[in-house]
PANU-753823 format. One record per residue: x negated, y negated, z negated of N, C-alpha, C in turn; residue in three letters; residue number from 1. Coordinates in Angstrom, 2 decimals. Each point is the difference from the previous one (the first is absolute). Last residue first. Layout:
// PANU-753823
+---------+---------+---------+---------+---------+---------+---------+---------+---------+-----+-----+
!    n_c1 !    n_c2 !    n_c3 !   ca_c1 !   ca_c2 !   ca_c3 !    c_c1 !    c_c2 !    c_c3 !  aa !   i !
+---------+---------+---------+---------+---------+---------+---------+---------+---------+-----+-----+
!       X !       Y !       Z !       X !       Y !       Z !       X !       Y !       Z ! ala ! NUM !
...
+---------+---------+---------+---------+---------+---------+---------+---------+---------+-----+-----+
// end
This chain:
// PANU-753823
+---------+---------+---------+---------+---------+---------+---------+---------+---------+-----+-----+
!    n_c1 !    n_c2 !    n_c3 !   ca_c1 !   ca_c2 !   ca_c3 !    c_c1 !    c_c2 !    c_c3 !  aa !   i !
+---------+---------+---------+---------+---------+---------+---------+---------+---------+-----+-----+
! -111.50 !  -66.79 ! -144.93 !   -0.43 !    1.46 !   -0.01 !   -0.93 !    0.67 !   -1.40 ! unk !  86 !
!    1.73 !   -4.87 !    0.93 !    0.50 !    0.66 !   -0.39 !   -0.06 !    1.37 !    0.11 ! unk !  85 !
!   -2.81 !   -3.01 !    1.81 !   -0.10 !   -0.31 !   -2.01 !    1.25 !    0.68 !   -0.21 ! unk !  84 !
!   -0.47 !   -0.31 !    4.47 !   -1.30 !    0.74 !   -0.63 !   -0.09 !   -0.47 !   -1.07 ! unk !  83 !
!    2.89 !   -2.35 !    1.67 !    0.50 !    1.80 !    0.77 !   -1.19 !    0.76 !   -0.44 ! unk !  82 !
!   -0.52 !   -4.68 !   -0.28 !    1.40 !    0.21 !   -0.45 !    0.18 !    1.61 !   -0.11 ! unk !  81 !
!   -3.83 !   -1.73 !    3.00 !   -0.17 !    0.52 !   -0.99 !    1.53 !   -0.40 !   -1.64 ! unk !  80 !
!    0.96 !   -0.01 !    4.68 !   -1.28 !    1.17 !   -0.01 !   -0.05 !   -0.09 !   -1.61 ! unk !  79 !
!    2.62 !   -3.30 !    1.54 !    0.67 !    1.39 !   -0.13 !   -0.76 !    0.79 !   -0.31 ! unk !  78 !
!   -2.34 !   -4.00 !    0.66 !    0.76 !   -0.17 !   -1.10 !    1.14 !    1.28 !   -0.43 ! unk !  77 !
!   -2.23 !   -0.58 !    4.28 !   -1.03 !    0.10 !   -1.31 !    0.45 !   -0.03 !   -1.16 ! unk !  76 !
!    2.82 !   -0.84 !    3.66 !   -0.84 !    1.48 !    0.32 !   -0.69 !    0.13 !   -1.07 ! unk !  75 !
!    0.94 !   -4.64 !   -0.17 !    1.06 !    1.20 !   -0.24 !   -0.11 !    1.23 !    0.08 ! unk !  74 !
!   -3.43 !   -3.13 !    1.60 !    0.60 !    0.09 !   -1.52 !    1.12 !    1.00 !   -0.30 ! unk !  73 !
!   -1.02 !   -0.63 !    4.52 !   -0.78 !    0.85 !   -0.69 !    0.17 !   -0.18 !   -1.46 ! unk !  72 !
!    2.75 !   -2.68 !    2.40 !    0.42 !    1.54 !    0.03 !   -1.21 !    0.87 !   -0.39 ! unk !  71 !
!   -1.10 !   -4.77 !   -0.08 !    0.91 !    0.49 !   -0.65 !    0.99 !    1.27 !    0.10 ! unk !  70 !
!   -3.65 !   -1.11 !    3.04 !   -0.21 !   -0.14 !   -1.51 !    1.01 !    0.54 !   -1.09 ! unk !  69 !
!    1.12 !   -0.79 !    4.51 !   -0.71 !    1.51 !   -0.35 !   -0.80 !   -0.18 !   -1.15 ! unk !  68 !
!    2.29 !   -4.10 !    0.76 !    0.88 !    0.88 !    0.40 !   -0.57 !    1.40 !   -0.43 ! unk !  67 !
!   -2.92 !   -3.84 !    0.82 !    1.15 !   -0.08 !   -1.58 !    0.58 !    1.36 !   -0.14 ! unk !  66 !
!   -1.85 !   -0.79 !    4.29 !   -1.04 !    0.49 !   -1.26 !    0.54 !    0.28 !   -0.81 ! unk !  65 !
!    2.85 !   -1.47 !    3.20 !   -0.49 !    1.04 !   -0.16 !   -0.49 !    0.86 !   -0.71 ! unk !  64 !
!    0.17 !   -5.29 !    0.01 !    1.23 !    1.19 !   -0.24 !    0.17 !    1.28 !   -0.18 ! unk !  63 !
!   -3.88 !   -2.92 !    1.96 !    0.15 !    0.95 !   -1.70 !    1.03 !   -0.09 !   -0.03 ! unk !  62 !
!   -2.64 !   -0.23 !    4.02 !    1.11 !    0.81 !   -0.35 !    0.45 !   -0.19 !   -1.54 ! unk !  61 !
!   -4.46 !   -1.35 !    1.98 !    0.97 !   -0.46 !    1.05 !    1.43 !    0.29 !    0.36 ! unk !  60 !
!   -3.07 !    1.01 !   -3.82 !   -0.32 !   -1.33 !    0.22 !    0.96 !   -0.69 !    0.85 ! unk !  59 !
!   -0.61 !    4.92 !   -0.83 !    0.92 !   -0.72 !   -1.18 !    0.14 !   -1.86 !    0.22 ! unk !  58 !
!   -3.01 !    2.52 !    3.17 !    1.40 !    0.52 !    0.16 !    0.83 !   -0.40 !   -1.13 ! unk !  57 !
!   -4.71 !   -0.52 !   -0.08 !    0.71 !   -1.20 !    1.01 !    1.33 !    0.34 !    0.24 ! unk !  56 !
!   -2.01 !    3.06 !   -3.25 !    0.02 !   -1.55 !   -0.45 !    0.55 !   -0.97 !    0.64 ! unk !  55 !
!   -0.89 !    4.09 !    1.47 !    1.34 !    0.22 !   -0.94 !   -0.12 !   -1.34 !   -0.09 ! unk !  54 !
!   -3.61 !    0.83 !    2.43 !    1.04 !    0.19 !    0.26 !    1.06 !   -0.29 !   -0.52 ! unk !  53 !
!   -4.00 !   -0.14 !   -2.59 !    0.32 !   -1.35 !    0.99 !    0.84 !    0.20 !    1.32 ! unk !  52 !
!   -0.81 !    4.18 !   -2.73 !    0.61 !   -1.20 !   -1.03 !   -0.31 !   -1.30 !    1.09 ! unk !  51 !
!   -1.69 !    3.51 !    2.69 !    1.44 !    0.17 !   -0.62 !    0.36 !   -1.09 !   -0.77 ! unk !  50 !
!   -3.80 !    0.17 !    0.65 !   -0.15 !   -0.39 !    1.22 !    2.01 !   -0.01 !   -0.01 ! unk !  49 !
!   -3.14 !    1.56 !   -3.16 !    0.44 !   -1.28 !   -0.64 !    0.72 !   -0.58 !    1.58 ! unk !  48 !
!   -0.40 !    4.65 !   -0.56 !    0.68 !   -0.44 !   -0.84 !   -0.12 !   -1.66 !    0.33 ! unk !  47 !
!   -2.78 !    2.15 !    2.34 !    0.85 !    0.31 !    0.52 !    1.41 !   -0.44 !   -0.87 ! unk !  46 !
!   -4.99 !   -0.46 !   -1.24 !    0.71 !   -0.72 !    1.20 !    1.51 !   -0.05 !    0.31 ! unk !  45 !
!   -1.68 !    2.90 !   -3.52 !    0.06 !   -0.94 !   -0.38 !    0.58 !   -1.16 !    1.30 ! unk !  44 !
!   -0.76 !    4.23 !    1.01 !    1.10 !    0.01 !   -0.53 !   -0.10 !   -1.43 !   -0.57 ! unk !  43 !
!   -3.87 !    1.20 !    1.71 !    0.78 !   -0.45 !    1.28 !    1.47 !    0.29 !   -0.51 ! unk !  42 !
!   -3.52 !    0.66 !   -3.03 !   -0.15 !   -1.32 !    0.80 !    0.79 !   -0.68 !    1.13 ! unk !  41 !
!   -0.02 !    4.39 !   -2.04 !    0.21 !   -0.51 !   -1.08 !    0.34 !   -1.95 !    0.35 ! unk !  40 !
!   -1.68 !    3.73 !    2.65 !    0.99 !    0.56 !    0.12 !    1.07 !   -1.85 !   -1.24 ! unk !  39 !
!   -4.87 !    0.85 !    0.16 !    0.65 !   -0.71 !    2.10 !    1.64 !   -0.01 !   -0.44 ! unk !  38 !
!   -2.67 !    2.11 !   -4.03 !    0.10 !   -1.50 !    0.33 !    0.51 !   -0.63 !    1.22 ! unk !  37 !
!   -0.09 !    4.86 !   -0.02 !    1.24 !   -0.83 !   -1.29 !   -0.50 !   -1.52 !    0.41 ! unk !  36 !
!   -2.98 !    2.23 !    2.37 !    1.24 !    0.11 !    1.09 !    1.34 !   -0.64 !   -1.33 ! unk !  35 !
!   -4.47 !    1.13 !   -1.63 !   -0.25 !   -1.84 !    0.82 !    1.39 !    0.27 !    0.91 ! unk !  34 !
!   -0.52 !    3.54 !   -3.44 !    0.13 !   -1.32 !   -0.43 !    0.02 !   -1.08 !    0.64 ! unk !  33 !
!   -0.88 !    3.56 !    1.89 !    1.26 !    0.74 !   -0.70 !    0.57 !   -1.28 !   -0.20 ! unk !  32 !
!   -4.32 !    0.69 !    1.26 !    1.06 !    0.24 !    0.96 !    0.95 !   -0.86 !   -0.28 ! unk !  31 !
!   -3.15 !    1.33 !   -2.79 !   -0.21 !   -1.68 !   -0.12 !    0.96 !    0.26 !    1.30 ! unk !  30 !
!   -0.18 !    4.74 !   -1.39 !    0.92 !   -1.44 !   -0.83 !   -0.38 !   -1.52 !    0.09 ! unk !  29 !
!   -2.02 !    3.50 !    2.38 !    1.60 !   -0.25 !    0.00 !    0.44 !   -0.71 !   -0.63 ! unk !  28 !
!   -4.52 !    0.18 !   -0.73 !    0.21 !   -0.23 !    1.23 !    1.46 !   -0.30 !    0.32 ! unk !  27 !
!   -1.57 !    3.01 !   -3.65 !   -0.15 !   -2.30 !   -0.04 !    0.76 !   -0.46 !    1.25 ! unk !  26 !
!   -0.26 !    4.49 !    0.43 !    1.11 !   -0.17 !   -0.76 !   -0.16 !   -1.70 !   -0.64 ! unk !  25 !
!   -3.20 !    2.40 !    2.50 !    0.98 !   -0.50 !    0.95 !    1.41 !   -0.33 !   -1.49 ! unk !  24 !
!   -3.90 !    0.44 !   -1.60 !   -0.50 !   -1.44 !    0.86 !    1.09 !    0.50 !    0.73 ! unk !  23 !
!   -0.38 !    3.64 !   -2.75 !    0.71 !   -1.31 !   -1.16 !    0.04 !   -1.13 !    0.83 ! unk !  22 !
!   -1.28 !    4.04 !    2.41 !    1.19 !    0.11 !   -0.51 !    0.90 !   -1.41 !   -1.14 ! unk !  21 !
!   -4.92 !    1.21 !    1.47 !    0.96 !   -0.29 !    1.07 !    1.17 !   -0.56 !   -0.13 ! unk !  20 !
!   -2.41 !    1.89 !   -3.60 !   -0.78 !   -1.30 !    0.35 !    1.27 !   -0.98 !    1.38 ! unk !  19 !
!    0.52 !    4.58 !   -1.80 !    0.31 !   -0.29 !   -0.44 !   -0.23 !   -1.72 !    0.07 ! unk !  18 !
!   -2.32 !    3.23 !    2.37 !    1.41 !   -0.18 !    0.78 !    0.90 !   -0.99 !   -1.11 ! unk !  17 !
!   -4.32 !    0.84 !   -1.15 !   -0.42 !   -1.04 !    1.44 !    1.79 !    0.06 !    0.11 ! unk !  16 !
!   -0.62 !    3.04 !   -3.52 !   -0.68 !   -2.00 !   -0.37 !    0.09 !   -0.36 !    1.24 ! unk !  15 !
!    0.70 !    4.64 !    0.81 !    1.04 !   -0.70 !   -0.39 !   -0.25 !   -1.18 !   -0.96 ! unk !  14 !
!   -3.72 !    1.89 !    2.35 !    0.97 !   -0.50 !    0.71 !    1.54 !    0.08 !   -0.58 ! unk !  13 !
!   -3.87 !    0.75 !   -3.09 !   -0.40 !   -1.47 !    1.09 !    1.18 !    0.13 !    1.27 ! unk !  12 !
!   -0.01 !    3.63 !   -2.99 !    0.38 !   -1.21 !   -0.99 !    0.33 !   -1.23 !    0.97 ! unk !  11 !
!   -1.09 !    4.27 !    1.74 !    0.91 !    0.26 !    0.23 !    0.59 !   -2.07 !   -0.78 ! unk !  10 !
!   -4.55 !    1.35 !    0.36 !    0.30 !   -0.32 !    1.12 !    1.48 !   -0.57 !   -0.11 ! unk !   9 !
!   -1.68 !    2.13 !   -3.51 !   -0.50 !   -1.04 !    0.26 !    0.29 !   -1.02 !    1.05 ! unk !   8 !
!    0.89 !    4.31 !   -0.73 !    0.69 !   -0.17 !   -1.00 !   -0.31 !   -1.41 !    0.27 ! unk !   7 !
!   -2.95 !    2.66 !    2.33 !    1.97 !    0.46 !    0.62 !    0.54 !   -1.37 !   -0.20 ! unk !   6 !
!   -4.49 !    0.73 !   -2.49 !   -0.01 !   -1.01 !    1.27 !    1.85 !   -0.03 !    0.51 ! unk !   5 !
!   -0.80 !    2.85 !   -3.72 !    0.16 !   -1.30 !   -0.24 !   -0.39 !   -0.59 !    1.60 ! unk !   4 !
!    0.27 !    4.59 !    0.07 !    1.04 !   -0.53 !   -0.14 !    0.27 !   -1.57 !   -0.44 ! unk !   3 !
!   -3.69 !    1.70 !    3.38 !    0.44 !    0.64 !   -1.29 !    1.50 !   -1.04 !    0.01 ! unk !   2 !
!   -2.92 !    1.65 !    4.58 !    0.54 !   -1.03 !   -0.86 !    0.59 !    0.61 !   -1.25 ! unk !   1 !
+---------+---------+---------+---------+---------+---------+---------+---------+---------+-----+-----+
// end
């Protein structure tokens, strides 16, 4: 064997490994992407499943509600009070 067949050979199996290499890396990443969307889909659930929690809880409490509302204003209102003066 000469040196171009070697040389030749050597081309065609790093193209085949390089070949390999880009379909597992597609591969991972449609992974990657269909576990964010599950991931994405089941936070959405999980949030709105929450807000019609809170919701029946302000519904069947709003004193309460009122109540941590309005101490979150305040908390909010020190926060940023206290961050316009730094």
């Amino acid at each position: 064997m000469n040196t171009q067949d070697t040389k030749k050979r050597l081309e065609q199996s790093l193209e085949k490994a390089s070949d390999k290499l880009e379909q597992k890396a597609i591969e991972n990443y449609d992974k990657a992407l269909d576990r964010l969307k599950y991931e994405k889909e089941r936070l959405e659930r999980e949030l709105r499943h929450e807000y019609r929690n809170a919701r029946r809880y302000v519904r069947a409490n709003p004193e309460q509600g009122l109540g941590v509302a309005f101490v979150a204003g305040l908390v909010l209102g020190v926060i940023l009070t206290r961050g316009g003066k730094d």
